[in-house]
C-alpha positions in Angstrom: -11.6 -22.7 2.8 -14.0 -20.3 4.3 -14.1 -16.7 4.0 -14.2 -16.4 8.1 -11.7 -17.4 10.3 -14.3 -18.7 13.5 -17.7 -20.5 13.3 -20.8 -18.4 13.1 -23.3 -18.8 15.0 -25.1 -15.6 15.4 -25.8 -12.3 13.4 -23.7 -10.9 16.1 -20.6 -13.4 14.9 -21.2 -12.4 11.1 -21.2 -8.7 11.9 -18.1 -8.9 13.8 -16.1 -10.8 10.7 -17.8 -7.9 8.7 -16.3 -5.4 10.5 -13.2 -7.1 10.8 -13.5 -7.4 6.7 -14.2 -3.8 6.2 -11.0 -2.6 8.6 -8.6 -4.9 6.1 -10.1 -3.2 3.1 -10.0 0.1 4.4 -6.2 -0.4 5.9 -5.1 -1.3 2.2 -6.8 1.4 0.7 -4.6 3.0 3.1 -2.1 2.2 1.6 -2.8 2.2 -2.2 -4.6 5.8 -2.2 -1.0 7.4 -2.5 0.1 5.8 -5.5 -3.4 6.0 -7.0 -3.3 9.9 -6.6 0.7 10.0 -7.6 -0.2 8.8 -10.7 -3.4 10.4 -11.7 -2.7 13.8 -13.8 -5.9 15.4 -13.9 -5.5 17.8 -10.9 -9.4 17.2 -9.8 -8.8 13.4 -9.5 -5.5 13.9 -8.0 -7.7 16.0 -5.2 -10.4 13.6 -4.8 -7.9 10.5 -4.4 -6.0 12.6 -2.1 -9.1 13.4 -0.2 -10.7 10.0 -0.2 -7.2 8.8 1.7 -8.3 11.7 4.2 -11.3 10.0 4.9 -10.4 6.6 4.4 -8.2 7.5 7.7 -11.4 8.7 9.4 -13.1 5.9 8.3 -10.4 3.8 9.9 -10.3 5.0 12.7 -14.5 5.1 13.2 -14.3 0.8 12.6 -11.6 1.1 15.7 -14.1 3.1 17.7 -16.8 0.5 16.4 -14.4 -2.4 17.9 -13.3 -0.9 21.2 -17.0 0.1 21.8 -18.3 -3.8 20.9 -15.1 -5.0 21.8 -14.0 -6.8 18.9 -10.6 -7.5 18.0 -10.3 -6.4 14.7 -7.5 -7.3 14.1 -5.9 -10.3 11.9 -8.2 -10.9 9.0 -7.4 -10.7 5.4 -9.8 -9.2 2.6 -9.3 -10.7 -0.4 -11.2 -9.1 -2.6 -9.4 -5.5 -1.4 -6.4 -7.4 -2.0 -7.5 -8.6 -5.5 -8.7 -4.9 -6.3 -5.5 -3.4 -5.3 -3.7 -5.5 -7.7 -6.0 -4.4 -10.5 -5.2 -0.9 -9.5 -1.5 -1.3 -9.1 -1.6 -3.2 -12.7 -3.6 -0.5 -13.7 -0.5 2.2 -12.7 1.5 -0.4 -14.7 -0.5 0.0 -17.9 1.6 1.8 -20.7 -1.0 4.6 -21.8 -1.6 7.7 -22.5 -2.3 10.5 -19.2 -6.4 10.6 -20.5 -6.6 6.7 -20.7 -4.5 6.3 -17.1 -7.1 8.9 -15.5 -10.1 6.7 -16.9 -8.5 3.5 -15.9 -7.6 4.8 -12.7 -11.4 6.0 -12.2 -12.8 2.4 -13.0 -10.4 0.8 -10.5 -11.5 3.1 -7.6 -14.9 3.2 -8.7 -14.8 -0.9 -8.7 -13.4 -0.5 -4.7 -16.5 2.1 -4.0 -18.9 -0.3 -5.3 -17.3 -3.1 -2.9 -17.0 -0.8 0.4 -20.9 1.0 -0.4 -22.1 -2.8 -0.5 -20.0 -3.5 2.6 -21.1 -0.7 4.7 -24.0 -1.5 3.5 -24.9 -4.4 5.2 -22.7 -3.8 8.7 -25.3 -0.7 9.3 -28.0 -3.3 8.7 -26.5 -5.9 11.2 -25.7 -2.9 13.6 -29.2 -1.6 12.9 -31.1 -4.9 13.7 -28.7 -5.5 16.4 -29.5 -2.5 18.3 -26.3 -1.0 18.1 -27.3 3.0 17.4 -23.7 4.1 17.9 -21.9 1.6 15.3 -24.9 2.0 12.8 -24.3 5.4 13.1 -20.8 5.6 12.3 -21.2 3.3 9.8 -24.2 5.5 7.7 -21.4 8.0 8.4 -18.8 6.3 6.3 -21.5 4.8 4.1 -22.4 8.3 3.2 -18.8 9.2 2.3 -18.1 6.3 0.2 -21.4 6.8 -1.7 -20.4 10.3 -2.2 -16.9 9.6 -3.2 -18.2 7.2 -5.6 -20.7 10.1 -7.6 -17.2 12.4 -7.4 -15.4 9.6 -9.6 -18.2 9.3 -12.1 -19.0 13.0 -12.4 -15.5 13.4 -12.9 -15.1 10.2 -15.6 -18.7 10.9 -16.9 -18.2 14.9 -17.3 -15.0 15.3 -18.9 -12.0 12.6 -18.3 -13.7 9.3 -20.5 -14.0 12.5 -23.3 -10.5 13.0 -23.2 -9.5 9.9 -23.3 -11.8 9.1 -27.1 
C-alpha cells in the first residue's frame, strides 16, 4: 500500500502529497492540543500547549493559503504517522502517574510530534524552494520556524525543571 494516494511523477506531485500530509497532521494536532494542555499541570506547559494550538491554527490555515495559491486540493489524505503519535499521546493521558511524570511524558509525546512536523516542513520549503515557489517556501520557513521554536520551549521546559521533578 503506498503512502500516496496518485502516481508521482514530478517533484511538483510529491510536494503536493506533502502538503496534503502536513494539513492531516496539523488538523489532528488540532484536535489533540486541548486534551494535551487539559491534562498537563505545570502551568508553563499548560501555556505553551495552549499556545502551540494557537499557532497550529495559523499554521493551518497558511497550508490552505499554500493550496488555494497552487491550487491543490488538500483535502482527503490521511497521516498516519500523526495518527499513530496521537495515540501515544492520548495513551500517554491514560497513563496512571504521578502530575511530575504526566508533565514529562506529555513533553516527550509533543516533542516526538515537533520532531515529525520540523522534518516535514522541512522538506516542503525545499520542494517549494527548488520549485520556485517564493510565497509557499515562505510560509512554510514561517511555520518551520514556529515548530522549531515550540520544540526548544518543550525541552527547556522538560530539561530545566519538569524531568527534575519527576526523579
Amino acid at each position: 500500500m503506498s503512502l500516496f494516494a496518485g502516481k508521482l511523477n514530478t517533484l511538483d506531485d510529491l510536494f503536493a502529497e506533502q502538503l496534503k500530509d502536513l494539513y492531516s497532521a496539523e488538523n489532528q494536532l488540532v484536535k489533540a492540543l486541548p486534551d494535551m494542555a487539559s491534562e498537563a499541570r505545570d502551568p508553563r506547559l499548560k501555556q505553551a500547549f495552549q499556545l502551540h494550538l494557537q499557532e497550529t491554527q495559523d499554521q493551518v490555515s497558511r497550508l490552505e493559503q499554500i493550496g488555494r495559491s497552487l491550487s491543490i486540493d488538500l483535502g482527503g489524505h490521511t497521516c498516519k504517522a500523526m495518527q499513530g503519535l496521537v495515540a501515544e499521546g492520548k495513551q500517554t493521558i491514560g497513563e496512571d502517574a504521578t502530575d511530575e511524570v504526566k508533565d514529562a511524558a506529555l513533553i516527550a509525546a509533543a516533542q516526538r510530534v515537533e520532531h515529525y512536523e520540523i522534518s516535514g516542513y522541512g522538506t516542503a520549503r525545499h520542494y517549494a524552494e527548488r520549485l520556485g515557489h517564493a510565497e509557499a517556501a515562505a510560509l512554510l520557513s514561517q511555520t518551520l520556524q514556529e515548530e522549531q521554536l515550540t520544540d526548544t520551549k518543550l525541552n527547556d521546559l522538560a530539561k530545566g525543571y519538569i524531568n527534575q521533578r519527576a526523579m
